[in-house]
NUTORPA-454714 format. One record per residue: x, y, z of N, C-alpha, C in turn. Coordinates in pm, 1 decimal. Atoms other than C-alpha are relative to their C-alpha. Layout:
% residues N
     n.east    n.north       n.up    ca.east   ca.north      ca.up     c.east    c.north       c.up
          X          Y          Z          X          Y          Z          X          Y          Z
...
END
This chain:
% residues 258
     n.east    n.north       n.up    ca.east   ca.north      ca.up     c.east    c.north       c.up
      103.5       60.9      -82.6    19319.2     4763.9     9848.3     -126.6       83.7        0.4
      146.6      -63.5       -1.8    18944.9     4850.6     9846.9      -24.0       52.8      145.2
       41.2      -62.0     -118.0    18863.8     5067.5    10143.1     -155.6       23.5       15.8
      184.3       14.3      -21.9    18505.5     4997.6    10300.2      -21.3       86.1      134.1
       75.1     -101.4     -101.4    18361.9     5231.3    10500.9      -83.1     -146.4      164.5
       60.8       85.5      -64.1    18263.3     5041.0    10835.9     -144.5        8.6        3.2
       91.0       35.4      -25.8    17975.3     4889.1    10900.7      -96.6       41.8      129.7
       61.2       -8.1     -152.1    17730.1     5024.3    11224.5      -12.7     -128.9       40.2
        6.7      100.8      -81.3    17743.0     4786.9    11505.9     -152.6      -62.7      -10.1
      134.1       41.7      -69.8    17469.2     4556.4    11540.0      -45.6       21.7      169.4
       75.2      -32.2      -86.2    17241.2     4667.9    11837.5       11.6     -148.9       98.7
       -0.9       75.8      -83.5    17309.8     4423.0    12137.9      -78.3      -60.9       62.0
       66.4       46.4      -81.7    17098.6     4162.9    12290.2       21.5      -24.4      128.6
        9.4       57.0     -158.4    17066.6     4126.2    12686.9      -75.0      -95.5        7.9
      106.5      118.1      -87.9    16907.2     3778.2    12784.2        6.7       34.9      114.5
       15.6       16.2     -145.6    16978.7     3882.3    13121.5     -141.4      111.0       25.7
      162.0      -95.2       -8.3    16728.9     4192.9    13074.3     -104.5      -28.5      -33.6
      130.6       54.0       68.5    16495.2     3958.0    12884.5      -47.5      -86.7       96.4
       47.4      132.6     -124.5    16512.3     3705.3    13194.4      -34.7       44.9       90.7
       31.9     -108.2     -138.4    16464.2     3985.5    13442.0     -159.4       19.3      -24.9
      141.5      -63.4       27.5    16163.3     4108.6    13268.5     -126.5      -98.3       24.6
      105.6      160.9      -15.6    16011.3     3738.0    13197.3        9.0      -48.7      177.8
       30.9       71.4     -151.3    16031.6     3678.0    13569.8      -56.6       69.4       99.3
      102.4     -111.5      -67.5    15864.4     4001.5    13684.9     -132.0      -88.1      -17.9
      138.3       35.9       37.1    15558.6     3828.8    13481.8      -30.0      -85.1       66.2
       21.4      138.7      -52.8    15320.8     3595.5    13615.3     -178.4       33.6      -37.5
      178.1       31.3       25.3    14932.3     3487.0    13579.6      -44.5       80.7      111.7
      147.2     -105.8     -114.4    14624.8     3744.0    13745.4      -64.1      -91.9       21.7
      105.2       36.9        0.2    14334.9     3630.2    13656.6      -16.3     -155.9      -78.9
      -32.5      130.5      107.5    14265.0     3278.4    13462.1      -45.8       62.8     -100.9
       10.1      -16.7      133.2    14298.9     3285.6    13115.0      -24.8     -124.9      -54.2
       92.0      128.0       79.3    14031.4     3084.4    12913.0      -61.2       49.9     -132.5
      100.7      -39.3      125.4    13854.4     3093.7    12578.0     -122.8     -129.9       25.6
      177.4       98.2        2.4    13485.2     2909.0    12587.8      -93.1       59.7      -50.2
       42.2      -37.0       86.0    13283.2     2867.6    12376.5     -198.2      -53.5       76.2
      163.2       74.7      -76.8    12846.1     2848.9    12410.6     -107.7       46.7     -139.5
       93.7       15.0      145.3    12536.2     2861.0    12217.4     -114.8       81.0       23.7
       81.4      -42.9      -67.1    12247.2     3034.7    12395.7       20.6      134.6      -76.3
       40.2     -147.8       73.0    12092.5     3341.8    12195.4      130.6       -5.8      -92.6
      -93.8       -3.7      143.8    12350.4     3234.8    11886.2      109.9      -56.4       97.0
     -104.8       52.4        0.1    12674.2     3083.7    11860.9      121.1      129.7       77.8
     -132.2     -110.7      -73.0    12962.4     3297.4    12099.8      109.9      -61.8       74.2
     -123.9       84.5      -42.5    13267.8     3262.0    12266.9       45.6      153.8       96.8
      -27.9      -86.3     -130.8    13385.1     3474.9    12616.0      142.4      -69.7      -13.0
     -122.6       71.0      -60.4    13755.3     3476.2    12665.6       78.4       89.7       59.9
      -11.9     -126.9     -116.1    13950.9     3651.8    12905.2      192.3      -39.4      -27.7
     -164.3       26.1      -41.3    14385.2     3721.9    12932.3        2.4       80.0       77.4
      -49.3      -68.7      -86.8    14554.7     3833.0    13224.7      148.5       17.1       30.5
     -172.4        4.0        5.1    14907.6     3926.8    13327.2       -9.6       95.3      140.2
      -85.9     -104.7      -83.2    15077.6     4133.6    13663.1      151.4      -36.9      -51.4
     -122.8      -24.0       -1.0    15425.1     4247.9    13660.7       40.6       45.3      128.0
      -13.7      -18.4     -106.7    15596.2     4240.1    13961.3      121.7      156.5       21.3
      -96.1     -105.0       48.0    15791.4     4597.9    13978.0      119.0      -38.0       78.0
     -114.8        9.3      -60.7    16068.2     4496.9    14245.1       -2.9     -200.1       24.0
      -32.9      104.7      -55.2    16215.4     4146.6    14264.9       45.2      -59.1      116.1
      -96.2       16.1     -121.4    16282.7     3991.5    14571.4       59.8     -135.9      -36.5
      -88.6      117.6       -4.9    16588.2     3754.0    14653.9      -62.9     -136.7        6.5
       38.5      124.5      -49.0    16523.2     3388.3    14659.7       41.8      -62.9      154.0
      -69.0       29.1     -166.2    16675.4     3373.5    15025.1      -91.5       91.1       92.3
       67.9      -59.1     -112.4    16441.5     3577.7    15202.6     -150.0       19.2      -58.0
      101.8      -48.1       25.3    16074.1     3675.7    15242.2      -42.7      135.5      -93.7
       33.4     -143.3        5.5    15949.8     3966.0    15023.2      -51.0      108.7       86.1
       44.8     -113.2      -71.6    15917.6     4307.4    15170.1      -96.0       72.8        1.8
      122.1      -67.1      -25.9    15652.6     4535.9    15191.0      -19.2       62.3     -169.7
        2.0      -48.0      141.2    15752.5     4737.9    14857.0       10.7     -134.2     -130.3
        0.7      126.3       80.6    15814.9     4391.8    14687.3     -120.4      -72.5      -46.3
       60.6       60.7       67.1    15504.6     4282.3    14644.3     -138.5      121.5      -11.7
       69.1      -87.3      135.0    15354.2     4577.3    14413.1      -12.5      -40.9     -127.2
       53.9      104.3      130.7    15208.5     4450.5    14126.3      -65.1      135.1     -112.8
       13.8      -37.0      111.8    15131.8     4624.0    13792.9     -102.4     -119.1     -116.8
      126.3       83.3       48.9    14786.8     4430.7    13636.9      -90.0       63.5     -133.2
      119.2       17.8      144.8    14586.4     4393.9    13318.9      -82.1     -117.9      -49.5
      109.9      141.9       -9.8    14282.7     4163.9    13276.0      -50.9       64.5     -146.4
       81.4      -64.2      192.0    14085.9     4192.2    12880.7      -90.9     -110.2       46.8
      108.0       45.6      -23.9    13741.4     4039.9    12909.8      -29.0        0.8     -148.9
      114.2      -58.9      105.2    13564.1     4013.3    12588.4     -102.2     -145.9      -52.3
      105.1      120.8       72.3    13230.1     3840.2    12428.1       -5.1       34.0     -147.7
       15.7       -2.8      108.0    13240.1     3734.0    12073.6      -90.5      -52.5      -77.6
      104.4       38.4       40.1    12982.8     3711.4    11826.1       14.9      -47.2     -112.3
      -23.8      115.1      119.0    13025.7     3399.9    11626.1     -136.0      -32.0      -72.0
       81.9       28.1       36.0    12687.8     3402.1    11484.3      -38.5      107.5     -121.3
      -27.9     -125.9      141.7    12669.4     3736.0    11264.1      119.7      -31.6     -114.3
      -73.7       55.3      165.5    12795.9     3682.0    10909.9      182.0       59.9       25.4
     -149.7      -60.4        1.2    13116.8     3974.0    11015.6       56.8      -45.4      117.5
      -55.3      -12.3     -101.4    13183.9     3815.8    11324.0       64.4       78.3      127.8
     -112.6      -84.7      -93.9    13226.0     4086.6    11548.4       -1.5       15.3      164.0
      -44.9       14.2     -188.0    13338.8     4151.3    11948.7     -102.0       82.9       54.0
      165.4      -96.1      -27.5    12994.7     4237.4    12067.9       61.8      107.4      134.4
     -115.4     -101.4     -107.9    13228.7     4422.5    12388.5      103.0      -73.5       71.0
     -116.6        4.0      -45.0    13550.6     4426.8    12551.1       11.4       98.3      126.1
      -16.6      -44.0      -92.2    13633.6     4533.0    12880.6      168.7       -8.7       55.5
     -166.7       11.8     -104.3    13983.7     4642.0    13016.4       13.5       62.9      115.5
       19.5      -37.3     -104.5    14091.4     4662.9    13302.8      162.0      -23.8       77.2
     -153.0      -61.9        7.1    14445.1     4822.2    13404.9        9.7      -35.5      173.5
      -24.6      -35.5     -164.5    14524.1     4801.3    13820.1      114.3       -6.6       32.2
     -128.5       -9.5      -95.2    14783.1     4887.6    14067.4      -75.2      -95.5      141.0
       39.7       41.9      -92.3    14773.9     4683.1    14348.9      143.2     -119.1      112.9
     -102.2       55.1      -87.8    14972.9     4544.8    14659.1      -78.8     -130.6       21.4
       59.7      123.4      -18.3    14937.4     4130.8    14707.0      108.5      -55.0       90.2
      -43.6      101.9      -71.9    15061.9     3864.6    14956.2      -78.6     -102.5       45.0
       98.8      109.6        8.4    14994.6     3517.8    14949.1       -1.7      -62.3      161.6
       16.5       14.1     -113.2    15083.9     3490.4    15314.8       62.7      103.0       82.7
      -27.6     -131.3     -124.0    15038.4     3763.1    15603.6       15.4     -119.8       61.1
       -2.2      111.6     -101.2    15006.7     3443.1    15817.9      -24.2     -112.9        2.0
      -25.8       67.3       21.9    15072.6     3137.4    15862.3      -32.8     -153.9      106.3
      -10.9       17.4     -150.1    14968.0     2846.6    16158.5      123.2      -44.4      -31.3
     -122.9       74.3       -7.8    15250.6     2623.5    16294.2      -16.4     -112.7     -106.8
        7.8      108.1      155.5    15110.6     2315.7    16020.1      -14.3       33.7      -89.5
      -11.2      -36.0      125.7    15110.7     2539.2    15775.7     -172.2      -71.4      -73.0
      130.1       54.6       70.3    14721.9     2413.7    15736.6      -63.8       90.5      -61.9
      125.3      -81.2       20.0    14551.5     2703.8    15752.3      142.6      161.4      -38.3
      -93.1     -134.7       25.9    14723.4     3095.3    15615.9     -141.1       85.1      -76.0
       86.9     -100.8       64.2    14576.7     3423.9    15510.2       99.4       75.7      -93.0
      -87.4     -106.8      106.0    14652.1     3608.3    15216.9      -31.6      159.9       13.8
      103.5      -95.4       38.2    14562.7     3982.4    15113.4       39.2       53.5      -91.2
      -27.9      -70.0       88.6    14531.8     4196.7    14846.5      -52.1      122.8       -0.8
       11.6     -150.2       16.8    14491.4     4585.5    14807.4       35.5       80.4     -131.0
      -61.8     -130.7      101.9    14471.3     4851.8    14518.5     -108.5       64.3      -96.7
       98.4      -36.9       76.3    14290.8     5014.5    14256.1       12.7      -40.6     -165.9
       59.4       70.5      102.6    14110.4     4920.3    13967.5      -72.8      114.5      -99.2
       86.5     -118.5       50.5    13990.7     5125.2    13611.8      -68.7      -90.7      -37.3
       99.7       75.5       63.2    13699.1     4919.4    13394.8       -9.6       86.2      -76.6
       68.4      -89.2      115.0    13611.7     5054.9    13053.0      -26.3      -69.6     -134.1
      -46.9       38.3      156.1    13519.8     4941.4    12719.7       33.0       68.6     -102.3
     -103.2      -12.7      108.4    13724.0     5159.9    12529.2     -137.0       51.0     -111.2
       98.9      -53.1       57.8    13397.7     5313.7    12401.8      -46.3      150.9      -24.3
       53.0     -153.7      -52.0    13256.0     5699.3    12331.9     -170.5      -16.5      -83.9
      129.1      -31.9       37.4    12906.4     5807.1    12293.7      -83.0      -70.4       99.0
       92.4      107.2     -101.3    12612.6     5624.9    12416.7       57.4     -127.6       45.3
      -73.6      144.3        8.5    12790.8     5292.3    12427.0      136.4        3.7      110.4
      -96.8      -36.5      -93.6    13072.3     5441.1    12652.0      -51.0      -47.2      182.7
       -6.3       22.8     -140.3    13124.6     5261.4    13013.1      146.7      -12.3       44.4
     -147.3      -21.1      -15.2    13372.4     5353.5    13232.4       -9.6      -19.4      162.4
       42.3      -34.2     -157.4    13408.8     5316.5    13669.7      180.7       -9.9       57.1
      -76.8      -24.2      -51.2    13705.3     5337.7    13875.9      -48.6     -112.5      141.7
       -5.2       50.0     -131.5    13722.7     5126.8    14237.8      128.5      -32.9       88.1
      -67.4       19.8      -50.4    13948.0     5100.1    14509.2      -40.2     -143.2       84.7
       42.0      137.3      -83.8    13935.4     4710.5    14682.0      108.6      -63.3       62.6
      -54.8       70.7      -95.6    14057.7     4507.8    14933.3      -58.8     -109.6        5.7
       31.7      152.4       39.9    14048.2     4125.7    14927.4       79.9      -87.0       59.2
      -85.1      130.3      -45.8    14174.1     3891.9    15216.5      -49.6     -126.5      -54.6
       28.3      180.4       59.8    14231.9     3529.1    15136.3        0.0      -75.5      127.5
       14.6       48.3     -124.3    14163.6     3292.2    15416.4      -34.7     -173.5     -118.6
       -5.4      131.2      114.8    14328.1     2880.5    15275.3        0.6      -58.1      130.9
      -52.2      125.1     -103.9    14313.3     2545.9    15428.2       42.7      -71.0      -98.4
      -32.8       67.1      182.0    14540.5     2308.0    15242.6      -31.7     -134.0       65.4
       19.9      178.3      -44.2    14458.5     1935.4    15273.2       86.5      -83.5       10.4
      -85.0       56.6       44.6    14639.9     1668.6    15274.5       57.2      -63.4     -113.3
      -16.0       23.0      169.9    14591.5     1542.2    14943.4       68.0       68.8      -88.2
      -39.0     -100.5      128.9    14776.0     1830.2    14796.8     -122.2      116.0      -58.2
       80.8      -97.6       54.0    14478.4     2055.9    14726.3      -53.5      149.6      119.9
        9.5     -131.8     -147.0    14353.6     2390.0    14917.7     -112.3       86.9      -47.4
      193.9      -58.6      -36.8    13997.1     2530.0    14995.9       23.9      172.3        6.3
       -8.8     -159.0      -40.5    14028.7     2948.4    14953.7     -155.5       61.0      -15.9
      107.9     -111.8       41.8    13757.2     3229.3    15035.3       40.7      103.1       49.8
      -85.9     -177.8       77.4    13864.1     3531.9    14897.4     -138.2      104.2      -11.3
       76.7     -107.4      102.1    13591.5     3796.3    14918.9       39.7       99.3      -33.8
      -80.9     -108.5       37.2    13652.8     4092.2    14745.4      -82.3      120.1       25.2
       71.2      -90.6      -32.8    13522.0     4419.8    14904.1       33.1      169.6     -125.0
      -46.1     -141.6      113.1    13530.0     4770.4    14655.1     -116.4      109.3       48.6
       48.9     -103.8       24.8    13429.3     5086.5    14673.7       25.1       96.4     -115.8
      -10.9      -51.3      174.3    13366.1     5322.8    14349.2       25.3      133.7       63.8
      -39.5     -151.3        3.2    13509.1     5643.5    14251.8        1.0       12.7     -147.6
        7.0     -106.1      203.9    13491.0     5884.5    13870.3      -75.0     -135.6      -51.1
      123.8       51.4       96.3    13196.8     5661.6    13754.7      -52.6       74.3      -88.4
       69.1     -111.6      122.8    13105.0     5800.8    13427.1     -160.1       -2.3        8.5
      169.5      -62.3      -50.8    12729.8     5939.1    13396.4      -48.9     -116.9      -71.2
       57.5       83.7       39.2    12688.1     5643.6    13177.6      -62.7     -116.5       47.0
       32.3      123.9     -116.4    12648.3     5394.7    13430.6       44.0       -2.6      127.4
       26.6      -93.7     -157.2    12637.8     5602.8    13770.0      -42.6      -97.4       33.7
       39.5       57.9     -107.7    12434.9     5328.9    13894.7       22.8     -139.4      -33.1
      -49.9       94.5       34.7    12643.9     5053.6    13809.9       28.1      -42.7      174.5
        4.9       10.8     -154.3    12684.5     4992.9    14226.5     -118.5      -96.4       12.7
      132.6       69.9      -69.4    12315.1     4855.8    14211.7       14.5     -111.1      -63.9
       19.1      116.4       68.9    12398.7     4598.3    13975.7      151.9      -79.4       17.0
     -144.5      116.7      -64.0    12802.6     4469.4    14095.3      -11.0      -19.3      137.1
        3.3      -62.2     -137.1    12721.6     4566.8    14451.2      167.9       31.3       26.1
     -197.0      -81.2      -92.7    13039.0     4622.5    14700.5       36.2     -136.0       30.3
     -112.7      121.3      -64.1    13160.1     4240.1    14773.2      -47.6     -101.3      -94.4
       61.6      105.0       32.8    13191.8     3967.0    14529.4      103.0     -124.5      104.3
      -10.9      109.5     -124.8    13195.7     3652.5    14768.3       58.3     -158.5     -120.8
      -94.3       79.6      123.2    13486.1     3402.0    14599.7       -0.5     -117.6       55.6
      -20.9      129.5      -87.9    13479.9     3020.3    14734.9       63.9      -66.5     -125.7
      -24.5       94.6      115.6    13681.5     2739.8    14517.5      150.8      -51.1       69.8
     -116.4      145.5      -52.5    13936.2     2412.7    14575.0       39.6        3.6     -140.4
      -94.3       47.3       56.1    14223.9     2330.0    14390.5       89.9      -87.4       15.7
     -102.2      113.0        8.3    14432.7     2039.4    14342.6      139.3       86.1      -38.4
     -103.0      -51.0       40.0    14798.8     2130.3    14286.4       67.5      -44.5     -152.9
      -17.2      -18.1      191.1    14828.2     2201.5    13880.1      -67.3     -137.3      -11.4
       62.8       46.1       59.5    14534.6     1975.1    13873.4     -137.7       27.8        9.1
       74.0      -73.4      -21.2    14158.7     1997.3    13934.1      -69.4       91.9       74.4
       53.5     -104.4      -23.3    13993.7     2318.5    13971.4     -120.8       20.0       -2.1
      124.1        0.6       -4.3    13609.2     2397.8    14101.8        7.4      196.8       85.6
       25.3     -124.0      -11.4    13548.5     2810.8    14158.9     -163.7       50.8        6.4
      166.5      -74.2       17.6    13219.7     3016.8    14232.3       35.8      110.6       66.1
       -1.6     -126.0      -43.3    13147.5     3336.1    14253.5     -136.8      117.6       -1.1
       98.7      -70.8      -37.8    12860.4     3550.8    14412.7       24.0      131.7       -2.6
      -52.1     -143.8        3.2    12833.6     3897.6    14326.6     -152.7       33.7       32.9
      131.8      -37.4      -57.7    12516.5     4058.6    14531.8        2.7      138.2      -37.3
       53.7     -120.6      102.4    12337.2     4363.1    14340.6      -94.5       39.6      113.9
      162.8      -73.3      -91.1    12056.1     4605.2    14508.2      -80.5      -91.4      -31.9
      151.7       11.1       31.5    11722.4     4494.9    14497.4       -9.1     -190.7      -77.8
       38.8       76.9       94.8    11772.3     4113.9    14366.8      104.8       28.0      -67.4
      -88.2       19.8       60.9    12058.0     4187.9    14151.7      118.1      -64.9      -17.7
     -123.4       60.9      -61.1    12280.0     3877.9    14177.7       22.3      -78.2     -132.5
      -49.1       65.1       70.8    12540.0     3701.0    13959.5       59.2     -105.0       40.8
      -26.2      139.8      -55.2    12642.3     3323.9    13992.3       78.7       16.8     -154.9
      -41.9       60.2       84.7    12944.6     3222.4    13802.3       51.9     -156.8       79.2
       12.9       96.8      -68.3    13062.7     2886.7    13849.5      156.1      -74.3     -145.3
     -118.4       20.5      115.5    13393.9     2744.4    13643.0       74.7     -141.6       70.0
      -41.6       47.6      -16.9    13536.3     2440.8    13630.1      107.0      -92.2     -104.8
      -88.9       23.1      102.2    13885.3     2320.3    13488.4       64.9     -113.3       53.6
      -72.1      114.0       -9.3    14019.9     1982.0    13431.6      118.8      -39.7      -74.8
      -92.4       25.3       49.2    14356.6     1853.8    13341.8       15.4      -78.7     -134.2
       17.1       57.9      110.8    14382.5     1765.0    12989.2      109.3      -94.0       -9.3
     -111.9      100.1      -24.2    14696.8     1530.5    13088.5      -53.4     -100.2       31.0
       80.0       79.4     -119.1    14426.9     1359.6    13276.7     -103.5      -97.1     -147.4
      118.4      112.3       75.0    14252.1     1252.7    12965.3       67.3      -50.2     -129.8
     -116.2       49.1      104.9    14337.5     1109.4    12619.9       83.1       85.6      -47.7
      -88.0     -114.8       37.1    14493.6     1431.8    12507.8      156.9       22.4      127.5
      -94.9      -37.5      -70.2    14795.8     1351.5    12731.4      136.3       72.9        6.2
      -97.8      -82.3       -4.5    15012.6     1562.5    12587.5      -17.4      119.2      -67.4
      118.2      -78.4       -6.0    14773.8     1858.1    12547.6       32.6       90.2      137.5
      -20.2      -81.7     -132.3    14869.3     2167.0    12808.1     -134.8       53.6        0.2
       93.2      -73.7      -34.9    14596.8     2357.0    12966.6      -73.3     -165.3       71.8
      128.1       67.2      -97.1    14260.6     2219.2    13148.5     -105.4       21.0     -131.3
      194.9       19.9       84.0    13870.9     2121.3    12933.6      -30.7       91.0      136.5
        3.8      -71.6      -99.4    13732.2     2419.1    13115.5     -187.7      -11.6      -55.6
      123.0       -7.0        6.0    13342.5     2470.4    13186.5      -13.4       80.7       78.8
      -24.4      -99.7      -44.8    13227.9     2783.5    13245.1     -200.4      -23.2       36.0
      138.4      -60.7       29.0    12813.1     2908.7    13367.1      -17.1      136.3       97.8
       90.8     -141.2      -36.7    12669.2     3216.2    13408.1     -110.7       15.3      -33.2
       93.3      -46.3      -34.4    12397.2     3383.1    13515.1      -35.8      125.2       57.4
      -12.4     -141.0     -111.1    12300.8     3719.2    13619.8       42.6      175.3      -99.8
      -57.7     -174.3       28.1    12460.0     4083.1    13551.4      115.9       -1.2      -54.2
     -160.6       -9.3       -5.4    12789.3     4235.5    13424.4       79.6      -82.5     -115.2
     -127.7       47.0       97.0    12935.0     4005.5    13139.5        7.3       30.8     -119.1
      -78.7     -129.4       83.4    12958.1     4278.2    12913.9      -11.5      125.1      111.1
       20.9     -161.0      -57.2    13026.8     4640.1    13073.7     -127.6       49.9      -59.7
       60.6      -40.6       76.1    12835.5     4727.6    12774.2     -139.9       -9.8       67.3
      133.2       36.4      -14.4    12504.3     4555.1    12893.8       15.7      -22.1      180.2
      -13.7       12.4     -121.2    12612.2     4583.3    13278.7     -173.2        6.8       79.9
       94.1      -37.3      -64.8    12251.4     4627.6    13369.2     -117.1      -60.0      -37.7
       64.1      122.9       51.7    12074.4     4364.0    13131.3       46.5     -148.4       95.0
       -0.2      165.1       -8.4    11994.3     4022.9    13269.4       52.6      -57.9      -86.9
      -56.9      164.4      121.8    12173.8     3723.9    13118.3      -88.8     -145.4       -7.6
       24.7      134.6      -17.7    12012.1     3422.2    13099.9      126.6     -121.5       17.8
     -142.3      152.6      -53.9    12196.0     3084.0    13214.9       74.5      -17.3     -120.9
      -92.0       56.0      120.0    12463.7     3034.8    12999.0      108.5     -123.3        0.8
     -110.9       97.9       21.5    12708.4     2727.5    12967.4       98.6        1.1      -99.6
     -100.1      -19.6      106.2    13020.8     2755.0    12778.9       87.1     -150.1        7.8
     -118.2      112.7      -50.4    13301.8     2510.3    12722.7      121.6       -8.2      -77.3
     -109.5      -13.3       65.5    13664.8     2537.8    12610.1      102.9      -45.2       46.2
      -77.7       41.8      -67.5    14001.4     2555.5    12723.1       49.8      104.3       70.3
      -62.3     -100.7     -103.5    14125.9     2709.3    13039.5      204.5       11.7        3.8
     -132.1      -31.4       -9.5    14542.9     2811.0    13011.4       57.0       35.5      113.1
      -47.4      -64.2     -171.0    14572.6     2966.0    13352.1      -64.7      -25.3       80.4
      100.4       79.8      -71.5    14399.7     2825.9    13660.7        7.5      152.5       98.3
END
């Protein structure tokens, strides 16, 4: 008889550790690509993700340590108009932060407050002149009314204070200020209307304004995501140029995460 030397084990899969992990995850920020035309052909698109580090039971409220969150947002503008196509900047942005979607609650469940707490880095991953980098710690109650229709009215402002601001843009404060002021209605997983005021020193203010519709809703009925429409105006949508005016911009694509 031929004697074969065994074989090493194949390396074991856990679905249960793969289902644990996939259920830590969940949507931050919305994730959209849109596209616009203003000063050349470009395209802004943003992904987000938290990880929740402790799971809580489905039988009870989460606890205090339960809802710690582990966050990453990617920002970037691309420049579809240059022959090499390249990512005129990118902004990441790593945070720790504690969330709850309800401290409180009334008896009709009409009205509830949320909050959120933690810190935040910003950088584009840049050195030399071109290098921006800031640090902030923020706090951000939510204050909802839900309707009856199924939809619900939130304003979320978000208050920050800065810390290890690189020398590159020390006076990046005069141009995000300390509160951007969040208003926007939602239908439940249908349409979405958002704005957002960010007040600068001296005159320095940004207006975004986003709105995402259900692509189930139109002939593409079997088409996931939302036709998203994005405008800006103002400061901030590159790090890079945090301190250049934008002119009005209109984009339009598709939104994946509301």
């Amino acid at each position: 008889p031929v004697n074969r030397a065994a074989s090493p084990a194949a390396p074991t899969y856990s679905s249960a550790a793969w289902e644990h992990f996939r259920n830590a995850l969940s949507p931050h920020e919305p994730v959209y690509f849109v596209l616009g035309t203003r000063g050349g052909t470009n395209a802004r698109f943003q992904i987000s993700l938290k990880y929740r580090f402790f799971q809580p039971p489905r039988d009870r409220a989460p606890s205090f340590h339960e809802n710690l969150y582990l966050g990453y947002t990617q920002n970037s503008l691309w420049d579809l108009d240059s022959p090499s196509k390249p990512f005129y900047d990118t902004t990441y942005n790593p945070s720790l932060f504690w969330q709850s979607d309800t401290l409180w609650q009334s008896p009709g469940r009409r009205w509830s407050i949320g909050m959120a707490s933690g810190l935040e880095h910003q950088s584009n991953g840049r050195e030399g002149e071109d290098s921006r980098s800031f640090n902030n710690a923020f706090l951000q109650p939510a204050l909802r009314y839900r309707f009856d229709g199924g939809s619900t009215l939130s304003f979320a402002p978000r208050v920050r204070g800065y810390f290890g601001v690189a020398g590159e843009n020390r006076d990046i404060a005069d141009y995000r200020g300390y509160v951007d002021w969040n208003l926007s209605w939602a239908q439940d997983d249908g349409v979405m209307l958002a704005g957002l005021l960010r007040q600068g020193k001296g005159g320095r203010n940004t207006v975004q304004v986003d709105l995402a519709w259900p692509l189930r809703d139109t002939w593409l009925a079997n088409l996931n995501g939302y036709l998203h429409l994005q405008y800006f105006n103002g400061y901030g949508q590159t790090l890079l140029n945090y301190d250049v005016r934008q002119p009005s911009q209109f984009r339009v694509g598709l939104m994946l995460v509301r």
